[in-house]
VOGU-3710 file (C-alpha; in Angstrom, 3 decimals, decimal comma):
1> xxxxxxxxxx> 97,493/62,234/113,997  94,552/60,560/112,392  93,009/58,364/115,537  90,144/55,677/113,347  88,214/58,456/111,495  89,426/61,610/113,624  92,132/64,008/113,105  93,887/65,283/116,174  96,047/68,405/116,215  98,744/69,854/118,580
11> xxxxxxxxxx> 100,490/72,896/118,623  103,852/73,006/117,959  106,395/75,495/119,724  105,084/78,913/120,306  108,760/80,460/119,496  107,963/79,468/115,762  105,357/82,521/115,959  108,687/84,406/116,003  110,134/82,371/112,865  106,830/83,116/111,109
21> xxxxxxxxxx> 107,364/86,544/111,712  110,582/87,263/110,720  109,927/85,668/107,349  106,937/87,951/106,928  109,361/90,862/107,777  112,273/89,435/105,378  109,199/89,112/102,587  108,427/92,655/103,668  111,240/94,508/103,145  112,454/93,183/100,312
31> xxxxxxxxxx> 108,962/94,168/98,707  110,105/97,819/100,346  112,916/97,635/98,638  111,566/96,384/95,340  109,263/99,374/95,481  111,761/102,127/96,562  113,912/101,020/93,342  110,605/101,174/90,963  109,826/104,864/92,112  111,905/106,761/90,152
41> xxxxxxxxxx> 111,491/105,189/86,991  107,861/105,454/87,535  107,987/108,784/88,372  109,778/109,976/84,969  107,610/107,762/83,179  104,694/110,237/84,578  106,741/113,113/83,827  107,037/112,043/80,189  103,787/111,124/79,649  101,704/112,498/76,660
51> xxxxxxxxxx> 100,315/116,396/78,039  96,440/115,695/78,270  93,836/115,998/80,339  93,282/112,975/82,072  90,322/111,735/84,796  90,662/109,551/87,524  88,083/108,131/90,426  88,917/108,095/93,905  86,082/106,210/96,210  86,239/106,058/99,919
61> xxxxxxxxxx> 87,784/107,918/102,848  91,043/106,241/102,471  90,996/106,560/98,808  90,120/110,550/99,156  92,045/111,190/102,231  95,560/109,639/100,821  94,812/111,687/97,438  94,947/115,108/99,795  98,513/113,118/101,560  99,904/112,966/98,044
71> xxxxxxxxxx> 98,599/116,811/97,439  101,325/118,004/100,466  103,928/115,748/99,150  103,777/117,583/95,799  103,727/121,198/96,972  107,011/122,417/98,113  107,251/124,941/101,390  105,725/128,886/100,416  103,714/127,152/97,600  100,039/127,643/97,741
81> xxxxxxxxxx> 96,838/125,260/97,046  93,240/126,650/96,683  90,112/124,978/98,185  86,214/126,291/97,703  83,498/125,215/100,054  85,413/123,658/102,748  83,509/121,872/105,471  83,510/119,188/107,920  80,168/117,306/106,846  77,129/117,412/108,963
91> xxxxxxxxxx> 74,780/115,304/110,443  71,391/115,192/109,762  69,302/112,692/111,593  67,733/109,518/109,352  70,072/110,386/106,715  72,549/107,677/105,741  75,241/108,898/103,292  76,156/111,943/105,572  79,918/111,671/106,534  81,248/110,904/110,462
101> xxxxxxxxxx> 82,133/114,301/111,439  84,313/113,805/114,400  86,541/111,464/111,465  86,729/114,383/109,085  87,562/116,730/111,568  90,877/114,773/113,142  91,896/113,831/109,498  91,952/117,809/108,905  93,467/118,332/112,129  96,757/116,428/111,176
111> xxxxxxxxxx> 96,119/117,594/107,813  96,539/120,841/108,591  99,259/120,157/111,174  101,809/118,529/108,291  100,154/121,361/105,948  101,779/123,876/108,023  105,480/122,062/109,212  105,982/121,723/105,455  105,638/125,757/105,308  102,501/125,106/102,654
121> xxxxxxxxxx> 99,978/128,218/102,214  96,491/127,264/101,599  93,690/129,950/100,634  90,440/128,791/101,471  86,557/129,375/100,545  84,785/127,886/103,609  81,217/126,942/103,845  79,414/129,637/106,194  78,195/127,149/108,527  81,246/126,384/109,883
131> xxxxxxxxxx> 82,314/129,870/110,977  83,321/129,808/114,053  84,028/125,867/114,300  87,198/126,248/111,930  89,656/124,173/113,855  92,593/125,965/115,154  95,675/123,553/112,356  92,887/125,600/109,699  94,435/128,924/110,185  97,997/128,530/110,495
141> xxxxxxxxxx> 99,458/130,072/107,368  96,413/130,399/105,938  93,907/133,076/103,947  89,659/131,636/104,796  86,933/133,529/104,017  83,530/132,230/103,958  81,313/131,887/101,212  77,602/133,406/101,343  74,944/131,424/102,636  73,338/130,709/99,729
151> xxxxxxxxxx> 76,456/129,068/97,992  76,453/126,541/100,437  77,782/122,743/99,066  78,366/119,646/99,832  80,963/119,645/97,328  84,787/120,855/97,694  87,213/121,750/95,051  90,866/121,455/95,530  93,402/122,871/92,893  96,693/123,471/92,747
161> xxxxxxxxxx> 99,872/123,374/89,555  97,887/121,839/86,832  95,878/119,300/89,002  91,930/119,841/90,139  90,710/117,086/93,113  86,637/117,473/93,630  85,055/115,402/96,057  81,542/114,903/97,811  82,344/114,186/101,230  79,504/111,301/102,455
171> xxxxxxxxxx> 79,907/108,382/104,349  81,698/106,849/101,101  83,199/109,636/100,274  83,966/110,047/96,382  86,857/112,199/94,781  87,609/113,560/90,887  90,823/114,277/89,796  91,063/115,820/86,609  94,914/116,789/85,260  95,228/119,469/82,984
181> xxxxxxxxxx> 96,249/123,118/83,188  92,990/124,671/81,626  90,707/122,516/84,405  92,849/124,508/86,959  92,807/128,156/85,364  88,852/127,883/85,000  88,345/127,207/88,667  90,987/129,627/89,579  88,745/131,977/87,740  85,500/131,032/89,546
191> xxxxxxxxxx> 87,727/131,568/92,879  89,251/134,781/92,355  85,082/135,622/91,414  84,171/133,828/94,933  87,023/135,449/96,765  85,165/139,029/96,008  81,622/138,297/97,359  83,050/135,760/100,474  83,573/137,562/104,120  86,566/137,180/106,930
//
C-alpha cells in the first residue's frame, strides 16, 4: 500500500514458504529428470568422439576434487589407478597459495573410503614427508612407497586407462587433464622408473 509518498509492505501467510518450495522442488526434479534422460546420449557421443589427445583445465578445490569423484566412477572394482608424489599440502607460515591441510586431508579420507568399498586398487608414489602421517583410508588395498627426498613436489600425477589428471594442490588448487593413451604410457614409464628408487 502506497500511504502519500511511502510504500508499506506486509507479509503474507507464512504457509506460502511451503508453496514456494514445492514449486522449487517440482522445477527441480523435472530438471533431474531432464538430465538423467540426456546422459546416455551424451555419454555415446563421448564414446564416438574423434581419438585425440585432448586438454582440459580444472581450477579450484571443487573443480579438482569432483575430477578425482568422476576418476572412481570410471574404474570398475580390481582395476587399478597410479598416483606420483602424493601429499597433503603443507603450511608454511606468510605464504598465501599453500593449500588448507586439514581440507585435503578429510577429502582423501572419504576419498579413500569410497576408493576402497568400490574394491579399486591404487599404487601410489608418496612424497617422503608424509611418511608416517599417511592416513589410515590410504592403505586399504593399496601399494605406497615413498619417493626420495630429493624428488619432493608440489605437483601430483594421476593416471589411469588412457586419461592423465596433474594438479598443483594450493589454496586454488589447479588440475590438467590430458586424454590420450601415449600421455598415459609415458608417465607409466617414469613410474615403473620411480617405483625402483622409492622405499616402503
Amino acid at each position: 500500500v502506497v500511504k502519500g509518498k511511502v510504500r508499506h509492505y506486509t507479509a503474507m501467510d507464512p504457509k506460502r514458504l511451503m508453496d514456494y518450495l514445492e514449486v522449487k522442488k517440482q522445477q527441480l526434479e523435472r530438471k533431474t529428470s531432464l538430465v538423467k534422460n540426456m546422459i546416455p546420449r551424451l555419454e555415446l557421443e563421448k564414446l564416438h568422439a574423434p581419438n585425440r589427445p585432448q586438454a582440459t583445465v580444472y581450477e579450484g578445490f571443487k573443480a579438482v576434487t569432483n575430477f578425482l569423484r568422476t576418476m572412481l566412477d570410471e574404474l570398475s572394482r580390481g582395476e587399478t589407478y597410479h598416483v606420483i608424489g602424493a601429499y597433503y599440502g603443507s603450511v608454511q607460515e606468510g605464504d598465501e597459495n599453500e593449500i588448507e591441510v586439514p581440507r585435503l586431508q578429510a577429502f582423501f579420507e572419504t576419498h579413500h573410503q569410497r576408493r576402497a568399498a568400490k574394491g579399486i586398487h591404487v599404487k601410489m608414489l608418496a612424497n617422503h614427508d608424509i611418511k608416517g602421517k599417511m592416513l589410515p583410508e590410504t592403505g586399504i588395498n593399496s601399494e605406497v612407497r615413498y619417493l626420495p627426498q630429493y624428488l619432493l613436489t608440489k605437483m601430483v600425477i594421476y593416471f589411469y586407462h588412457d586419461t592423465t589428471f596433474i594438479v598443483i594442490f594450493n589454496r586454488s588448487p589447479v588440475g590438467f587433464l590430458i586424454e590420450g593413451e601415449e600421455t598415459a604410457k609415458s608417465f607409466e614409464k617414469y613410474f615403473n622408473a620411480f617405483w625402483k628408487v622409492a622405499r616402503k
